[in-house]
N, C-alpha and C positions, 0 to 999 in steps of 0.2 A: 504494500500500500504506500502510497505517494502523498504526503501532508503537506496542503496550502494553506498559506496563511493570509484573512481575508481584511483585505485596507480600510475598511468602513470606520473600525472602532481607532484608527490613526487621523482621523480626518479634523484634529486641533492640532494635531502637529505636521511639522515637513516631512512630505512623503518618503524622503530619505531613512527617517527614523524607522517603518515598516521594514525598508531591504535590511536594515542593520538585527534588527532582530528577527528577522525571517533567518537568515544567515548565521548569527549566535544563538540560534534555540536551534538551530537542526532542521527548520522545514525545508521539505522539497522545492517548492515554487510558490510563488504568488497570485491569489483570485484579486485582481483589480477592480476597485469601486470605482464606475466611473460617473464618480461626479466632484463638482467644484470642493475643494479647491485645487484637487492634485491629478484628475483626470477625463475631464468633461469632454464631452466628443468636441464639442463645439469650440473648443482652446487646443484643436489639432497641433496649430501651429508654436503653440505656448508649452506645453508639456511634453511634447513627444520626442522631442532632443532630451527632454532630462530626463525622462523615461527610461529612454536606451541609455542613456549615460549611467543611469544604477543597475540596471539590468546589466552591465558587462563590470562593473566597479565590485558589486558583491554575486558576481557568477551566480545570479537568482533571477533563472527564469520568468517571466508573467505567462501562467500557461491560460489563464481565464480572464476575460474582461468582463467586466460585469455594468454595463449603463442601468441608473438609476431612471426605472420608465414605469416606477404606478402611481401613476396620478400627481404625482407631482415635478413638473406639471403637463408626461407624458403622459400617453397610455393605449395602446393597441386596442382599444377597448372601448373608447370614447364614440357616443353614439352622434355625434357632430363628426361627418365626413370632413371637415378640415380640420381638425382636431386629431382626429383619429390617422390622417395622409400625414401631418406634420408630424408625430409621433414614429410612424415607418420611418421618414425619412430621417431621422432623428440616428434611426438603429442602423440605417444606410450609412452615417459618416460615422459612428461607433465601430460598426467590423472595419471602416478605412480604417481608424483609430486601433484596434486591433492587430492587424495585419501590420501596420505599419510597428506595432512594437516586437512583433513575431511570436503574441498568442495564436493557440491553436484555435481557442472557442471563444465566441463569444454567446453570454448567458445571457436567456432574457426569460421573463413572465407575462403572462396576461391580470392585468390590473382589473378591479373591478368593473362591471359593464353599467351600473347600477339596477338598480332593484327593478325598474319598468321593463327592461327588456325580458324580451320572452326566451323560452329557450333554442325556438329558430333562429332569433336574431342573433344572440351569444353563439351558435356555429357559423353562421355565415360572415359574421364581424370577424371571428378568429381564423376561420379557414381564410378569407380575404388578407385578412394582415401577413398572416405564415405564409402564404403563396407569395405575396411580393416580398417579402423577407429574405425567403429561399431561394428566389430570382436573382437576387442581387449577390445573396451568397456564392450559390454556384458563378457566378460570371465573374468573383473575385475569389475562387477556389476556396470557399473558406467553410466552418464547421458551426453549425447553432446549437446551444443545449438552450432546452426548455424546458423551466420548473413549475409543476405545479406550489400553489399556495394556497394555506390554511384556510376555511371558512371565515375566520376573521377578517383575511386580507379581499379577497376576491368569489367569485361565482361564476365561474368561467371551468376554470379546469382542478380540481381539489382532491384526487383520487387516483390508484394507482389502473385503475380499468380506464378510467378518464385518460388518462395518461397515454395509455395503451392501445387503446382506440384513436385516435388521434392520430399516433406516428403511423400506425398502420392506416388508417383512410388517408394520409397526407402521403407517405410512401416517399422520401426524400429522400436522395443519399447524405446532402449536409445537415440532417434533423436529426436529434439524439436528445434524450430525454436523462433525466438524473434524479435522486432521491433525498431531499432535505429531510431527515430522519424527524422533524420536528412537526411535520405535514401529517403522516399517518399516527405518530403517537399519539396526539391530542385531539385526533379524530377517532379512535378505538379499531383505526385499521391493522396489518400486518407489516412492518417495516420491510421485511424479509423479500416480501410480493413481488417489490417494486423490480427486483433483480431476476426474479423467476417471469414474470410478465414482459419486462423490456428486452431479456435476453443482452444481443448483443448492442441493442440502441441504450444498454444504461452504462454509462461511460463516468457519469459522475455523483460524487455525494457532498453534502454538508449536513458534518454532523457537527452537535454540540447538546448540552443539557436542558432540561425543560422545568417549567415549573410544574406541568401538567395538565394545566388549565387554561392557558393561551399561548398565543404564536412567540410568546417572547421566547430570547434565546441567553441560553444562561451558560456558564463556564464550564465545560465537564466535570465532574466532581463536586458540582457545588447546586445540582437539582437532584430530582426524582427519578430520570430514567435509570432504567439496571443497562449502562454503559458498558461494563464489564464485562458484561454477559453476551452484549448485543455485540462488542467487538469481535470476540471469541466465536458466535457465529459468521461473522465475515467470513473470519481467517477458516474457518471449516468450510464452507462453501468457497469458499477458492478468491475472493473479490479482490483484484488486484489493481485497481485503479484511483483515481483519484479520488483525495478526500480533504475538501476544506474545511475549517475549523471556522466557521461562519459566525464570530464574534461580531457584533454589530456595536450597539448604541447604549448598553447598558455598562460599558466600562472605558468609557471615554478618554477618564480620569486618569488610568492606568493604563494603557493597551498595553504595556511591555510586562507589565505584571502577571496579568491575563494569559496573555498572547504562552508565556512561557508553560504559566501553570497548567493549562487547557491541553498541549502538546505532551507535554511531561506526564499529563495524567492518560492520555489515550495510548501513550506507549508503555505506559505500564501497563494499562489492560490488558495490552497483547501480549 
């Protein structure tokens, strides 16, 4: 298994500060949050020298880009057709931004549709956006993972059959789907599914702790899931692929603190 370490909970400090401890705590690579202040699609031209400048300074890869697109103030989802085209084109200079640091994927979600729409129009809204998504991917060779999100976040795609269904009616070769372990916990699904279901389109995860009652994401070792347990099935089923450690916004204060304890505890799991 391959540990990312994800930029979001860096995002009061200089993005430098993340390579340094991605680099002295042992992770593999970096999931990139991309948004202001350290890597907004839209500051191509502002970030993406200094980008590749730590990317080759601490030999740490960026293997995941991540644009910030639910609802603020993006979103594939948005039932205003120019709201919802700006939004695409948004993820259009994100995989440039991408590509251009020599990630492999770029991650995206579907943000909530809101409550009015019906369930024809949440497939039609989402097949429309992915079709031109994956247009633009394939014509810049490039790879999209796509996460479902909690009932809290959106109503669009929330399940592992959701999931599943999907990549197969879409049928892309750049579409790959991945498993934020926090998605089917607190929904009383099977974490496990998600790998059995996607086969070989599940290519990636974000795991981290739960409080078990909403979509927050907590430090491993320091919620309710049995981590330990749930590693130890990975490594039994064979999963060999990537796994970010999707700290976000509840430790701002600290990310290196975090960043380290969170790492340090999922290898001890294993």
């Amino acid at each position: 298994m391959k540990f990312g370490l994800f930029t979001s909970g860096y995002q009061r400090f200089d993005l430098e500060k993340a390579f340094i401890d991605a680099k002295k705590f042992s992770y593999d690579y970096i999931e990139l949050w991309g948004a202001r202040p350290h890597a907004y699609p839209l500051d191509f031209d502002i970030c993406v020298d200094e980008i590749n400048r730590l990317i080759k300074k601490y030999d740490m890869l960026v293997k995941v880009y991540t644009p910030e697109i639910n609802a603020y103030p993006y979103n594939i989802m948005w039932e205003n057709e120019k709201m919802r085209q700006d939004s695409i084109e948004l993820l259009y200079k994100a995989m440039d931004f991408a590509k251009a640091i020599g990630a492999e994927y770029t991650l995206i979600s579907a943000g909530h549709s809101g409550y009015n729409a019906t369930d024809k129009e949440i497939k039609e809204r989402l097949k429309d956006s992915l079709e031109k998504i994956l247009a633009y991917a394939k014509k810049i060779d490039h790879k999209i993972i796509y996460e479902a999100l909690t009932t809290f976040e959106s109503n669009v795609t929330n399940t592992s059959n959701e999931m599943a269904e999907l990549i197969d009616e879409i049928d892309h070769p750049n579409l790959f789907g991945m498993n934020d372990i926090i998605v089917p916990y607190i929904q009383g699904e099977n974490i496990m599914n998600y790998l059995d279901k996607l086969g070989d389109k599940m290519v990636h995860m974000h795991i981290v702790d739960s409080d078990g009652v909403s979509e927050s994401h907590v430090c491993p070792g320091l919620g309710v899931l049995p981590l330990k347990e749930l590693m130890a099935e990975l490594k039994d089923y064979g999963y060999d692929g990537n796994i970010t450690i999707e700290l976000v916004t509840n430790y701002l204060n600290e990310p290196s603190i975090y960043s380290k304890m969170a790492i340090n505890n999922l290898k001890e799991y294993l």
